[in-house]
C-alpha positions as CSV (number, residue, x, y, z in Angstrom):
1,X,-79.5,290.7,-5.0
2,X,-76.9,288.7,-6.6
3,X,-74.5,290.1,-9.0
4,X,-75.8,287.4,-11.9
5,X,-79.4,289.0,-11.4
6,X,-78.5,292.7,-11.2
7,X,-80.4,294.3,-13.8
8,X,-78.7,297.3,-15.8
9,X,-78.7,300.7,-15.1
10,X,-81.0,301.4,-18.1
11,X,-84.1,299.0,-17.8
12,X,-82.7,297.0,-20.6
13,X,-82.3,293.4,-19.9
14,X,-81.9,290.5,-22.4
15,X,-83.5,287.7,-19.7
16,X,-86.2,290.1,-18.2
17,X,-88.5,290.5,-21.4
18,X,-89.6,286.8,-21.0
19,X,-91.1,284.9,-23.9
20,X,-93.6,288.0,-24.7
21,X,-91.2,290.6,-24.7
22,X,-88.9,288.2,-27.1
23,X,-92.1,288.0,-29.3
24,X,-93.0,291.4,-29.1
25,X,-89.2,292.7,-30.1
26,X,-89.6,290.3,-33.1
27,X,-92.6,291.6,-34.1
28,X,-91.5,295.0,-34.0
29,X,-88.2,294.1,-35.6
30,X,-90.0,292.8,-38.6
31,X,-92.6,295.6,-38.9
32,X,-90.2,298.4,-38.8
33,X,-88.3,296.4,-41.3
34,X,-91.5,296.3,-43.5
35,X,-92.3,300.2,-42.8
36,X,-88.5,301.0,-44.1
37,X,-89.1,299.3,-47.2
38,X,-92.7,300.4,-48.3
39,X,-93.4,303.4,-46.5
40,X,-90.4,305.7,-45.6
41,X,-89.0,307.9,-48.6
42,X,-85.9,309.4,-46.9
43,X,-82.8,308.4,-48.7
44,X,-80.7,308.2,-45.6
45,X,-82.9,305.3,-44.2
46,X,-82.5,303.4,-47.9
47,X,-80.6,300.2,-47.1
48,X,-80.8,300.1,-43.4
49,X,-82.0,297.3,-41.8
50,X,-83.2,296.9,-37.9
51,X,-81.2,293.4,-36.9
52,X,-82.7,293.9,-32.9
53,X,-85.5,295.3,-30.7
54,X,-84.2,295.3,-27.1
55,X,-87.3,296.1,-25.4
56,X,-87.5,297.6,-21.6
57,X,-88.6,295.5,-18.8
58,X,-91.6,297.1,-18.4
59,X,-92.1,297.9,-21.9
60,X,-91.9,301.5,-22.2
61,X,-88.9,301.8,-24.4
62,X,-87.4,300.0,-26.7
63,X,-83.8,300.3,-28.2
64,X,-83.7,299.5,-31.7
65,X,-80.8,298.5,-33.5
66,X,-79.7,298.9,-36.8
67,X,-77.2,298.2,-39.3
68,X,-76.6,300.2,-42.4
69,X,-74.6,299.2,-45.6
70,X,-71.2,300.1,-45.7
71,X,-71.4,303.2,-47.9
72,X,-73.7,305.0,-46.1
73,X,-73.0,307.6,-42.8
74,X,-74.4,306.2,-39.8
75,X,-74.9,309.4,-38.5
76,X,-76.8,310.7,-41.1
77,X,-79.0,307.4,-40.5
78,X,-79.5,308.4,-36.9
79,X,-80.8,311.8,-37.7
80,X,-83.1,310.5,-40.0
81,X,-84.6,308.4,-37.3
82,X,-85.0,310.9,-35.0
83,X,-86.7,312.9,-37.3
84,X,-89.1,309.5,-38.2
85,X,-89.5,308.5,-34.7
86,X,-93.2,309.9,-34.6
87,X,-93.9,308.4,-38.1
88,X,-92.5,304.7,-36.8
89,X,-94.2,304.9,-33.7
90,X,-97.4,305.6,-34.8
91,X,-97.2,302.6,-38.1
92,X,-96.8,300.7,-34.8
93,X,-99.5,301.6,-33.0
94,X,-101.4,301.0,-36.2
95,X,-100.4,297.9,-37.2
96,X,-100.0,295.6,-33.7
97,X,-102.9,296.0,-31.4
98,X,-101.3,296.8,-27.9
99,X,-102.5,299.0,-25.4
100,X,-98.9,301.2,-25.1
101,X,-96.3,301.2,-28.1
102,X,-92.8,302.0,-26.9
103,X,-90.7,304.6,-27.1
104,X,-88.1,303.9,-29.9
105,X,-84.4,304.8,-29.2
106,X,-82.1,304.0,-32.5
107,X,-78.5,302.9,-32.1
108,X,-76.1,301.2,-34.5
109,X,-76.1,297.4,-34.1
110,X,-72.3,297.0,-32.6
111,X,-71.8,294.1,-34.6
112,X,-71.8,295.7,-37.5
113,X,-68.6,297.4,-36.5
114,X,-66.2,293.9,-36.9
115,X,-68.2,294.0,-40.3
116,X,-66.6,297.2,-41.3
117,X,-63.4,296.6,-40.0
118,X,-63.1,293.3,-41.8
């Protein structure tokens, strides 16, 4: 295998999704984005947004990423998630008809980093 097609060490690949997993991470993107805003009630989750789904090449995770606004801890954002995780995943399962939903891993969207330090 060439070093162009190695895949990485975590299943996560930007070129291996294909146009269905690029469809799929949109549509997760914008439902958890719609779930944040009508459904969830946990103050350290008010103003984050989810800019990217990364999804796994065979689908069984999914990495979301998410950016929160400036005055808010991104830690405290992560524990939130965790502790939403079984909440998100099953809005998910309910509202897109798939046969497996992911497993959801959160992580701060690196670009918001130059954001903050600008």
């Amino acid at each position: 295998m060439a070093n162009s097609q190695r895949r990485p060490r975590d299943g996560f690949s930007r070129d291996a999704t294909g146009f269905r997993g690029r469809r799929l991470e949109e549509l997760f993107r914008e439902e958890l984005n719609s779930i944040l805003d009508f459904e969830i009630n946990d103050p350290r989750l008010e103003g984050i947004r989810i800019t990217a789904i990364e999804l796994s090449r065979d689908g069984a995770r999914a990495r979301v990423l998410f950016r929160a606004a400036p005055e808010l801890a991104p830690l405290d954002a992560m524990h939130a998630f965790e502790r939403a995780t079984g909440f998100l995943r099953r809005r998910l399962c309910d509202a897109l008809p798939l046969k497996r939903t992911p497993e959801l891993r959160f992580a701060l969207d690196p670009s918001a980093f130059a954001e903050y330090e600008a």
